[in-house]
Backbone as a chain_set.jsonl record, in Angstrom:
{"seq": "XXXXXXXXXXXXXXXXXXXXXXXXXXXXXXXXXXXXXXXXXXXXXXXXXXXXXXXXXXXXXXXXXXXXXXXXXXXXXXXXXXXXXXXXXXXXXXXXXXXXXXXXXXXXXXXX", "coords": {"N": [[0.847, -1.182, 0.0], [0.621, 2.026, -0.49], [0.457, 4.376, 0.939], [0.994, 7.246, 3.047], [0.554, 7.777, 5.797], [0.856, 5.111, 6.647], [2.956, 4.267, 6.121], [4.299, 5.759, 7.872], [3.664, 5.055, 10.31], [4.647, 2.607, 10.35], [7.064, 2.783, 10.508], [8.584, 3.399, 8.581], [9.027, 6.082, 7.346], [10.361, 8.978, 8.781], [8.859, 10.074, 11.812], [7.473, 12.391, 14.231], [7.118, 10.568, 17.178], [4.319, 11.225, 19.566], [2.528, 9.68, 20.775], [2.088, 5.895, 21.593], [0.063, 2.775, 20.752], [-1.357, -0.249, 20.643], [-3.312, 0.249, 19.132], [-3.493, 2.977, 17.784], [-1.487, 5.973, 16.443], [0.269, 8.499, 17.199], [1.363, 12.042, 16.252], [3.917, 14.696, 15.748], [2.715, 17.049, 13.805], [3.909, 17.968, 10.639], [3.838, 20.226, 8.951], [2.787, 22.562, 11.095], [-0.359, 24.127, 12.411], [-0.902, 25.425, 14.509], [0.304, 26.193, 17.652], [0.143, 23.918, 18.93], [0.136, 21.03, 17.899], [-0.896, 17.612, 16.529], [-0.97, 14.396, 15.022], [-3.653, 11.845, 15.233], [-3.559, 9.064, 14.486], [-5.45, 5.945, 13.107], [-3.82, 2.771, 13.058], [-5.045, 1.004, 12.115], [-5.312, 0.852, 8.738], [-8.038, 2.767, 7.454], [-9.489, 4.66, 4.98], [-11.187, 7.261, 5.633], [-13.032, 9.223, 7.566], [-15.825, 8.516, 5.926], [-15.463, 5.919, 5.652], [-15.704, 4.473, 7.983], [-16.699, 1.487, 10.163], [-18.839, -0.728, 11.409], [-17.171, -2.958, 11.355], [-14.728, -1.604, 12.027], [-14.914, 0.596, 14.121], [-13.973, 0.239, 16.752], [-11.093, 1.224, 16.47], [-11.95, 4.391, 16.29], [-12.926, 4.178, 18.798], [-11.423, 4.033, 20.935], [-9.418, 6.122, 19.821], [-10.789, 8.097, 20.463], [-11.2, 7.882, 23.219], [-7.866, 8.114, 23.405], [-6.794, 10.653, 22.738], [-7.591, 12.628, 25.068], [-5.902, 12.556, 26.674], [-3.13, 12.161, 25.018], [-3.785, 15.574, 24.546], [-3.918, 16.19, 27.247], [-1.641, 15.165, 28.662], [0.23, 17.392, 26.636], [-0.011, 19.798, 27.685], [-2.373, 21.039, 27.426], [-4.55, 22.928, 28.702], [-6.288, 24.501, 28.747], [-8.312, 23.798, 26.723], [-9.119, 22.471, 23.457], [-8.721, 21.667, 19.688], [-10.439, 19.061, 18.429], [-10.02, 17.934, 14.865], [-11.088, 16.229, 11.617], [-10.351, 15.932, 8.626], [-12.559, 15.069, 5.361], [-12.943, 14.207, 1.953], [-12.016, 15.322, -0.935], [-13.534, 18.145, -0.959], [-13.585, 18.324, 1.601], [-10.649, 19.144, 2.039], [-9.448, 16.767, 2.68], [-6.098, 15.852, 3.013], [-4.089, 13.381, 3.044], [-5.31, 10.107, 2.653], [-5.651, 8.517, 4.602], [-7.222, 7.769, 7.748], [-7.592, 10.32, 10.229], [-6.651, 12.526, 12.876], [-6.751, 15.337, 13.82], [-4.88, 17.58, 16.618], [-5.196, 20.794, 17.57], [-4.143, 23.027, 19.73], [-2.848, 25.412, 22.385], [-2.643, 27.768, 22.006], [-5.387, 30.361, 21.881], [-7.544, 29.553, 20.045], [-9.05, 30.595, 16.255], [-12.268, 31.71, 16.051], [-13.964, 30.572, 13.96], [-13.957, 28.324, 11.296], [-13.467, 28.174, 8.802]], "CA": [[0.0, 0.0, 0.0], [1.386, 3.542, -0.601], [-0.7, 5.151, 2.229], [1.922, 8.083, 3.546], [0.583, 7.46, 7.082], [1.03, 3.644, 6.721], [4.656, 4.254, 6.322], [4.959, 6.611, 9.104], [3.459, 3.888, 11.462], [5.612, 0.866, 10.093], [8.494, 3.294, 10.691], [9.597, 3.884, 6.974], [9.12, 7.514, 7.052], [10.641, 9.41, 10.124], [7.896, 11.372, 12.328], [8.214, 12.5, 15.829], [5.846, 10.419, 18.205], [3.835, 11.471, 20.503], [1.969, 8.443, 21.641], [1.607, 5.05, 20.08], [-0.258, 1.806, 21.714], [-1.685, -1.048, 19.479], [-4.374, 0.44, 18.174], [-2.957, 4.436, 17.786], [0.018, 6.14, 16.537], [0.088, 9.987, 17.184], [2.826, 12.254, 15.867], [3.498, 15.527, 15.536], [2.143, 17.48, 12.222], [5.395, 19.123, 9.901], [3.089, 21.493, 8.956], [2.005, 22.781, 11.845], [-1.019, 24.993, 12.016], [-1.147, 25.879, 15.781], [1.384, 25.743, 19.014], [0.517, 22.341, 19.509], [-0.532, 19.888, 16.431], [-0.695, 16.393, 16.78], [-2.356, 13.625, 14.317], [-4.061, 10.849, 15.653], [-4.455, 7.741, 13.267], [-5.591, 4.05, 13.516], [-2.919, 1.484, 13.082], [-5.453, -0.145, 10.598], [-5.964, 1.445, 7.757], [-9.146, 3.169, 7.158], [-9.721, 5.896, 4.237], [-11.388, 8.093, 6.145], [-14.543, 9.345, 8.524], [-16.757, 7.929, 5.413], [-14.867, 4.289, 6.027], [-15.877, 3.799, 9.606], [-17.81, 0.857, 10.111], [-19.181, -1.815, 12.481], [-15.993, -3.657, 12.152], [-13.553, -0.988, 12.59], [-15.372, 1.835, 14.616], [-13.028, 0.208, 18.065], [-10.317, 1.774, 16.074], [-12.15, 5.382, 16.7], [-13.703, 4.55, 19.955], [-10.259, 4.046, 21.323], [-8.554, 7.202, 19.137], [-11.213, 9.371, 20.745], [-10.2, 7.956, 24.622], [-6.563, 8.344, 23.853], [-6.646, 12.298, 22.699], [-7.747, 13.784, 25.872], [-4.456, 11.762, 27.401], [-2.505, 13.415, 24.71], [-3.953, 16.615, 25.274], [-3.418, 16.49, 28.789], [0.461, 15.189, 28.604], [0.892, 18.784, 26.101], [-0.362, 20.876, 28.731], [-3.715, 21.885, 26.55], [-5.507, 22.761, 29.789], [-7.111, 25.433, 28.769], [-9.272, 24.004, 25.537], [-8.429, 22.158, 22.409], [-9.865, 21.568, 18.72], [-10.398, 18.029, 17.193], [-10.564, 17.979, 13.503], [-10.782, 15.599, 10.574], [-10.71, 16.23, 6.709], [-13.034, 13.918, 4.414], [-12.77, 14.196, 1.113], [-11.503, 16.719, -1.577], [-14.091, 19.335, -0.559], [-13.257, 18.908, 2.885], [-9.974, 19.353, 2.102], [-8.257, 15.697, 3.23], [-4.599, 15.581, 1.978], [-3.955, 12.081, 2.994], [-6.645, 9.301, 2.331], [-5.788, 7.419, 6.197], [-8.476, 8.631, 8.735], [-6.637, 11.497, 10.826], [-7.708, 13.178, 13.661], [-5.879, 16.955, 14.108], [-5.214, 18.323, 17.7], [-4.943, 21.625, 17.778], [-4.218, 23.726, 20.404], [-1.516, 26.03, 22.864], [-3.306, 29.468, 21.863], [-6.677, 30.982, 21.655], [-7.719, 29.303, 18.573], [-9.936, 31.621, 15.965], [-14.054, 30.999, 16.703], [-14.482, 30.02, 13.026], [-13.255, 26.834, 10.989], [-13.165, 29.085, 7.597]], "C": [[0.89, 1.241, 0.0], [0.302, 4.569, -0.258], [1.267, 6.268, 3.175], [1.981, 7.704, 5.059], [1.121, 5.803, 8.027], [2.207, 3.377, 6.979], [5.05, 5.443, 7.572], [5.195, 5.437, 10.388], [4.281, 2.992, 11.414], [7.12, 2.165, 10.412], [9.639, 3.13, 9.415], [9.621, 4.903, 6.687], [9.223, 7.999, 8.656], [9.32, 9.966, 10.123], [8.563, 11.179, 14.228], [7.336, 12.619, 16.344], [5.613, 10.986, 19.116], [3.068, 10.597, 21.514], [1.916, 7.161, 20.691], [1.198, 3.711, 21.262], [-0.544, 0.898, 20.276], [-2.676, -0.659, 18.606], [-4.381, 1.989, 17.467], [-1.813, 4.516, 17.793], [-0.221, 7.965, 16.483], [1.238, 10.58, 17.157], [2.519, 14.049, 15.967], [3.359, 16.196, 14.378], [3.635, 18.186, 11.47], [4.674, 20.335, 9.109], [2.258, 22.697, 9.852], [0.754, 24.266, 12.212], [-1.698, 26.096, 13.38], [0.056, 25.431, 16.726], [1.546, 24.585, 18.825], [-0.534, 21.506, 18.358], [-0.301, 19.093, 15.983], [-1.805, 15.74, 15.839], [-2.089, 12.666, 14.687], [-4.415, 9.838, 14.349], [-4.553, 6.423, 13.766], [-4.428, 3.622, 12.952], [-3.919, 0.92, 11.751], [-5.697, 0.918, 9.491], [-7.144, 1.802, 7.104], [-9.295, 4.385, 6.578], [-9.913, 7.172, 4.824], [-12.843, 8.322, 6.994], [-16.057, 8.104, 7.244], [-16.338, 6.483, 5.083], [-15.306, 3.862, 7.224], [-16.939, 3.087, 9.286], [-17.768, 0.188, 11.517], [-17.858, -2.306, 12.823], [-14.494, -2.945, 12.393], [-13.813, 0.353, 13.535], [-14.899, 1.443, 16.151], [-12.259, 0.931, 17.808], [-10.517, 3.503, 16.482], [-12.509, 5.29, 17.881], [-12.297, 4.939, 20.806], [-9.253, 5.547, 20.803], [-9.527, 8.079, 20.033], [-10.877, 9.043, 22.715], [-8.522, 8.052, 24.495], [-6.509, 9.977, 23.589], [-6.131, 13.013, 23.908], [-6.451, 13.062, 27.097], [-3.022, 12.57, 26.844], [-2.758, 14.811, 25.071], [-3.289, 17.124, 26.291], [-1.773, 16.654, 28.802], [0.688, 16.405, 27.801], [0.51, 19.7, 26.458], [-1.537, 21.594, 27.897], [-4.861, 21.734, 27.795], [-6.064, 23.64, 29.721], [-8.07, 25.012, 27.364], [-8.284, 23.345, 24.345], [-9.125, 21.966, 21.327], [-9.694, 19.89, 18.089], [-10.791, 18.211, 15.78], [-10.655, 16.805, 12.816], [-11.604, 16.063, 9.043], [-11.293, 15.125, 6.248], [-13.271, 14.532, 3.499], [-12.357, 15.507, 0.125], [-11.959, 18.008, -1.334], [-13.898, 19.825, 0.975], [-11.684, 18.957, 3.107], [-8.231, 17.944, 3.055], [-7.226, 15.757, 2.457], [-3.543, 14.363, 1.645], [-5.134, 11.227, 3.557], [-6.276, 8.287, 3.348], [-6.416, 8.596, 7.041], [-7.277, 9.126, 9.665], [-7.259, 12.21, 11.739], [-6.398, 14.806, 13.987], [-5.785, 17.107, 15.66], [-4.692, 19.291, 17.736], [-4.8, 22.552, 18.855], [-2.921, 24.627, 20.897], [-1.903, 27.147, 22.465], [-4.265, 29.175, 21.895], [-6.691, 30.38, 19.865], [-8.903, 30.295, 17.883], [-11.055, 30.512, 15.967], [-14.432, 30.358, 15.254], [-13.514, 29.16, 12.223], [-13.097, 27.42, 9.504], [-12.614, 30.052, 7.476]], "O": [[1.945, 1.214, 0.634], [-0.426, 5.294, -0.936], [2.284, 5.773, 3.661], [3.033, 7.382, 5.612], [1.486, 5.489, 9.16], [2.623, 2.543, 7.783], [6.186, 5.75, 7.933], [6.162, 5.076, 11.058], [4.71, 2.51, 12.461], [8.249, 1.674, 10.414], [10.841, 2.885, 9.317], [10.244, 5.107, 5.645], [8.483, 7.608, 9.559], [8.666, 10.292, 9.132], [9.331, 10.53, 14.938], [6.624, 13.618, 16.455], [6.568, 11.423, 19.757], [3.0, 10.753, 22.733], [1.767, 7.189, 19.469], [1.775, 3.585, 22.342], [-0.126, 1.188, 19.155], [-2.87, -1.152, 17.495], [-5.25, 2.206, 16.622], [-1.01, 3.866, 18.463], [-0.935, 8.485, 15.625], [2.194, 10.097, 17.764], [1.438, 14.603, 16.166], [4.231, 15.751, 13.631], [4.279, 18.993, 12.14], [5.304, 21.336, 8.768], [1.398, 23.48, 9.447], [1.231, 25.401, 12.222], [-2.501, 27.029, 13.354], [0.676, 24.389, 16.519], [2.624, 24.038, 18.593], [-1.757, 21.549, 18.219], [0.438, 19.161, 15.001], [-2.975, 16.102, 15.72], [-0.947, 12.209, 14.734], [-5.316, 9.917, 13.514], [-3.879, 5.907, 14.657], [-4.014, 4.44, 12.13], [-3.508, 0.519, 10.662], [-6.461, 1.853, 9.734], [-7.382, 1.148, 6.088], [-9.279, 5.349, 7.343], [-9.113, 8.096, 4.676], [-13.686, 7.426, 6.942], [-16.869, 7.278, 7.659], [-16.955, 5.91, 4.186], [-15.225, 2.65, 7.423], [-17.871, 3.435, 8.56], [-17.001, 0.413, 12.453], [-17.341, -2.261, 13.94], [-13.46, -3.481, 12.791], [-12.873, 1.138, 13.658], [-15.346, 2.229, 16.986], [-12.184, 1.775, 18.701], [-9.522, 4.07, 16.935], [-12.518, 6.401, 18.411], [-12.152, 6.068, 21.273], [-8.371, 5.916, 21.577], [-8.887, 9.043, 20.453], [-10.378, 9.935, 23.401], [-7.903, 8.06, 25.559], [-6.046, 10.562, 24.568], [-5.088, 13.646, 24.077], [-6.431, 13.306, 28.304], [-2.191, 13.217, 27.482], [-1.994, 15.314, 25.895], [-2.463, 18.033, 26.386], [-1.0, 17.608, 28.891], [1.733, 16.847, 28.279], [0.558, 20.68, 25.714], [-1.481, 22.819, 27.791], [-5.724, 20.865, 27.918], [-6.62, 23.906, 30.786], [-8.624, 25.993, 26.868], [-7.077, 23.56, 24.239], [-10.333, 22.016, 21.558], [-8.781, 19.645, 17.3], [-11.916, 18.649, 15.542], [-10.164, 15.947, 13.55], [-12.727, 16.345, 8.626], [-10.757, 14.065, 6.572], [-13.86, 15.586, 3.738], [-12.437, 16.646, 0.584], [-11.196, 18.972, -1.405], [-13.967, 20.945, 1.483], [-11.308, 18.829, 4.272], [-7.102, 18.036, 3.537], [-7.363, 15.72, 1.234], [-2.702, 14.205, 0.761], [-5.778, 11.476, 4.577], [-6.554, 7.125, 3.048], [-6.228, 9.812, 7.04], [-6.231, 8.5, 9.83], [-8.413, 12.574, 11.514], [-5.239, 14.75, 14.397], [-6.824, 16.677, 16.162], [-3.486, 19.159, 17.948], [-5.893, 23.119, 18.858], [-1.973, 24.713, 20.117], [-0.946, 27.865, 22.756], [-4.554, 27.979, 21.942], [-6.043, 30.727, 18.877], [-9.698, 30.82, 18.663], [-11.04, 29.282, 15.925], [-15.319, 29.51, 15.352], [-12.31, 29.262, 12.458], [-12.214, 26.745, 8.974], [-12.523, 30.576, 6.365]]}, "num_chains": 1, "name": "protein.A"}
Protein backbone atom coordinates (compact mmCIF):
# COMPACT_ATOMS: atom_id res chain seq x y z
CA UNK A 1 0.00 0.00 0.00
CA UNK A 2 1.39 3.54 -0.60
CA UNK A 3 -0.70 5.15 2.23
CA UNK A 4 1.92 8.08 3.55
CA UNK A 5 0.58 7.46 7.08
CA UNK A 6 1.03 3.64 6.72
CA UNK A 7 4.66 4.25 6.32
CA UNK A 8 4.96 6.61 9.10
CA UNK A 9 3.46 3.89 11.46
CA UNK A 10 5.61 0.87 10.09
CA UNK A 11 8.49 3.29 10.69
CA UNK A 12 9.60 3.88 6.97
CA UNK A 13 9.12 7.51 7.05
CA UNK A 14 10.64 9.41 10.12
CA UNK A 15 7.90 11.37 12.33
CA UNK A 16 8.21 12.50 15.83
CA UNK A 17 5.85 10.42 18.20
CA UNK A 18 3.84 11.47 20.50
CA UNK A 19 1.97 8.44 21.64
CA UNK A 20 1.61 5.05 20.08
CA UNK A 21 -0.26 1.81 21.71
CA UNK A 22 -1.69 -1.05 19.48
CA UNK A 23 -4.37 0.44 18.17
CA UNK A 24 -2.96 4.44 17.79
CA UNK A 25 0.02 6.14 16.54
CA UNK A 26 0.09 9.99 17.18
CA UNK A 27 2.83 12.25 15.87
CA UNK A 28 3.50 15.53 15.54
CA UNK A 29 2.14 17.48 12.22
CA UNK A 30 5.39 19.12 9.90
CA UNK A 31 3.09 21.49 8.96
CA UNK A 32 2.00 22.78 11.85
CA UNK A 33 -1.02 24.99 12.02
CA UNK A 34 -1.15 25.88 15.78
CA UNK A 35 1.38 25.74 19.01
CA UNK A 36 0.52 22.34 19.51
CA UNK A 37 -0.53 19.89 16.43
CA UNK A 38 -0.69 16.39 16.78
CA UNK A 39 -2.36 13.62 14.32
CA UNK A 40 -4.06 10.85 15.65
CA UNK A 41 -4.45 7.74 13.27
CA UNK A 42 -5.59 4.05 13.52
CA UNK A 43 -2.92 1.48 13.08
CA UNK A 44 -5.45 -0.15 10.60
CA UNK A 45 -5.96 1.45 7.76
CA UNK A 46 -9.15 3.17 7.16
CA UNK A 47 -9.72 5.90 4.24
CA UNK A 48 -11.39 8.09 6.15
CA UNK A 49 -14.54 9.35 8.52
CA UNK A 50 -16.76 7.93 5.41
CA UNK A 51 -14.87 4.29 6.03
CA UNK A 52 -15.88 3.80 9.61
CA UNK A 53 -17.81 0.86 10.11
CA UNK A 54 -19.18 -1.82 12.48
CA UNK A 55 -15.99 -3.66 12.15
CA UNK A 56 -13.55 -0.99 12.59
CA UNK A 57 -15.37 1.84 14.62
CA UNK A 58 -13.03 0.21 18.07
CA UNK A 59 -10.32 1.77 16.07
CA UNK A 60 -12.15 5.38 16.70
CA UNK A 61 -13.70 4.55 19.96
CA UNK A 62 -10.26 4.05 21.32
CA UNK A 63 -8.55 7.20 19.14
CA UNK A 64 -11.21 9.37 20.74
CA UNK A 65 -10.20 7.96 24.62
CA UNK A 66 -6.56 8.34 23.85
CA UNK A 67 -6.65 12.30 22.70
CA UNK A 68 -7.75 13.78 25.87
CA UNK A 69 -4.46 11.76 27.40
CA UNK A 70 -2.51 13.41 24.71
CA UNK A 71 -3.95 16.62 25.27
CA UNK A 72 -3.42 16.49 28.79
CA UNK A 73 0.46 15.19 28.60
CA UNK A 74 0.89 18.78 26.10
CA UNK A 75 -0.36 20.88 28.73
CA UNK A 76 -3.72 21.88 26.55
CA UNK A 77 -5.51 22.76 29.79
CA UNK A 78 -7.11 25.43 28.77
CA UNK A 79 -9.27 24.00 25.54
CA UNK A 80 -8.43 22.16 22.41
CA UNK A 81 -9.87 21.57 18.72
CA UNK A 82 -10.40 18.03 17.19
CA UNK A 83 -10.56 17.98 13.50
CA UNK A 84 -10.78 15.60 10.57
CA UNK A 85 -10.71 16.23 6.71
CA UNK A 86 -13.03 13.92 4.41
CA UNK A 87 -12.77 14.20 1.11
CA UNK A 88 -11.50 16.72 -1.58
CA UNK A 89 -14.09 19.34 -0.56
CA UNK A 90 -13.26 18.91 2.89
CA UNK A 91 -9.97 19.35 2.10
CA UNK A 92 -8.26 15.70 3.23
CA UNK A 93 -4.60 15.58 1.98
CA UNK A 94 -3.95 12.08 2.99
CA UNK A 95 -6.65 9.30 2.33
CA UNK A 96 -5.79 7.42 6.20
CA UNK A 97 -8.48 8.63 8.74
CA UNK A 98 -6.64 11.50 10.83
CA UNK A 99 -7.71 13.18 13.66
CA UNK A 100 -5.88 16.95 14.11
CA UNK A 101 -5.21 18.32 17.70
CA UNK A 102 -4.94 21.62 17.78
CA UNK A 103 -4.22 23.73 20.40
CA UNK A 104 -1.52 26.03 22.86
CA UNK A 105 -3.31 29.47 21.86
CA UNK A 106 -6.68 30.98 21.66
CA UNK A 107 -7.72 29.30 18.57
CA UNK A 108 -9.94 31.62 15.97
CA UNK A 109 -14.05 31.00 16.70
CA UNK A 110 -14.48 30.02 13.03
CA UNK A 111 -13.26 26.83 10.99
CA UNK A 112 -13.16 29.09 7.60
Amino acid sequence: MDCLFCKIIAGEIPSTKVYEDEKAYAFRDINPQAPTHILVVPKAHIASVDAISAENADYVAHIFTVIPQIAKAEGLVDGYRVVSNVGQHGCQSVKHLHFHILGGAQLKDTMA
